[in-house]
C-alpha positions as CSV (number, residue, x, y, z in Angstrom):
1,X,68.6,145.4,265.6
2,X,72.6,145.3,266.2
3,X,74.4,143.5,268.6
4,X,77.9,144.8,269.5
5,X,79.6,142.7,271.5
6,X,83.0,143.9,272.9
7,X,86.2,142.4,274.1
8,X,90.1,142.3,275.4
9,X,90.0,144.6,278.7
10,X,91.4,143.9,281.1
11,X,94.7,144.8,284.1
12,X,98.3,145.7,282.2
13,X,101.1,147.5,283.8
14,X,102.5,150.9,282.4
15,X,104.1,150.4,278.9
16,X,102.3,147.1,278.1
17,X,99.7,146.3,275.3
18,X,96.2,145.5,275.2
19,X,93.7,144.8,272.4
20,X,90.1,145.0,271.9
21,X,87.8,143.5,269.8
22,X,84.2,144.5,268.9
23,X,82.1,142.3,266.5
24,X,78.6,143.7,265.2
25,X,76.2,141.7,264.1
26,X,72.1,142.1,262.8
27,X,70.6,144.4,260.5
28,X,74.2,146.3,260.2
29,X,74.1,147.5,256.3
30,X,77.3,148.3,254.3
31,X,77.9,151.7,254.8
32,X,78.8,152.4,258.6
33,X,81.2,153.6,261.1
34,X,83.2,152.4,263.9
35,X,84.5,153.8,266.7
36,X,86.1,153.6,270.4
37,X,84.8,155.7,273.1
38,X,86.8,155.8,276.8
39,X,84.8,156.7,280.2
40,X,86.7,157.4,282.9
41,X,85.3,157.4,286.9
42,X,84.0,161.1,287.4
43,X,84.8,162.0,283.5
44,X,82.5,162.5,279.8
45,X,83.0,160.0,277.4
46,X,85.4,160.6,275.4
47,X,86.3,160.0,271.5
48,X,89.3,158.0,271.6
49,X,89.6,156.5,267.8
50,X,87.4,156.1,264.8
51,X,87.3,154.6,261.4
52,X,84.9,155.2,258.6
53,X,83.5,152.5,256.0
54,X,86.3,153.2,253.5
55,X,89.0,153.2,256.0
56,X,89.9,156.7,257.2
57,X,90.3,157.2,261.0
58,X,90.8,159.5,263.5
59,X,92.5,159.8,266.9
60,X,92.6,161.4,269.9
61,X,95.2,163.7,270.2
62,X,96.2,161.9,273.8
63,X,96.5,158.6,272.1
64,X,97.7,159.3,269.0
65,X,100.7,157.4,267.9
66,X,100.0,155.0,270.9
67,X,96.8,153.5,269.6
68,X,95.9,152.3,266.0
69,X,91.7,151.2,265.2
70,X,91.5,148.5,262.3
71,X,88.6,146.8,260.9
72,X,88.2,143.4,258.9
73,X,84.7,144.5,256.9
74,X,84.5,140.7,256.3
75,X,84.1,140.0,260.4
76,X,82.1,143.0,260.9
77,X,84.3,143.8,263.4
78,X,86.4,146.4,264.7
79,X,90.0,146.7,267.2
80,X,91.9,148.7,268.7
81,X,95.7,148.5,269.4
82,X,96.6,150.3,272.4
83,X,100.7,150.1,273.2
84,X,102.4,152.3,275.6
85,X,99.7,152.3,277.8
86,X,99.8,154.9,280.7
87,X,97.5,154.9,284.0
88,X,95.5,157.9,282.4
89,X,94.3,155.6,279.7
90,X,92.0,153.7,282.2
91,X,88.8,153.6,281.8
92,X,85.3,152.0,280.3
93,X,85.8,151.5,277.0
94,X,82.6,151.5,274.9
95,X,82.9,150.5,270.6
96,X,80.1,152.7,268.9
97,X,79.0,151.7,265.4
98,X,77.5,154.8,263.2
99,X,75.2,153.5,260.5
100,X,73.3,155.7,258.2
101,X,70.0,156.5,260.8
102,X,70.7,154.9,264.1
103,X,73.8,154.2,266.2
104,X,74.8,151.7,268.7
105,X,77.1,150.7,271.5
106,X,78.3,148.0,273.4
107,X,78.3,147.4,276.6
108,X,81.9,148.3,277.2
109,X,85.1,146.7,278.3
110,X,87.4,147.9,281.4
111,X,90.6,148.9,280.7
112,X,92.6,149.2,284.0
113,X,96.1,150.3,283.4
114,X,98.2,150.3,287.2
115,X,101.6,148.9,288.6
């Protein structure tokens, strides 16, 4: 079984910064992938940014260039810079990890983004 386990919502005004952190822990293997989901009130889930096992990621054209995903392999863990933010970017934010049969999510982190 994996355990994600998320972190660093929380309220920022326009323009500012948050990070979040999600750590994975268990059964989690070598070979996996990482990602950041978004929720909205009313909305899908959405893709927002993801990174494979040898490092390429991918964004969301809406965030790109605002938000960068990471990962430190050693921490089995995964962030995600968000600067710039705007009030559109709130929203549930859930990590996913991708292994090579099952995937997983956290229980997600509110990101509330308001003057």
């Amino acid at each position: 079984q994996v355990q994600l386990v998320e972190s660093g919502g929380g309220l920022v005004h326009p323009g500012g910064s948050l990070r979040l952190s999600c750590a994975a822990s268990g059964s989690i293997g070598s070979h996996y992938a990482m990602g950041w989901y978004r929720q909205a009130p009313g909305k899908q889930r959405e893709l927002v940014a993801a990174i494979t096992s040898g490092g390429s990621t991918n964004y969301a054209d809406s965030v790109k260039g605002r938000f960068t995903i990471s990962r430190d392999n050693a921490k089995n863990t995964v962030y995600l810079q968000m600067n710039t933010l705007k009030p559109e970017d709130t929203a549930v934010y859930y990590c996913k990890l991708t292994g090579t049969v099952l995937s997983y999510w956290g229980q997600g982190t509110q990101v509330t983004v308001s003057s």
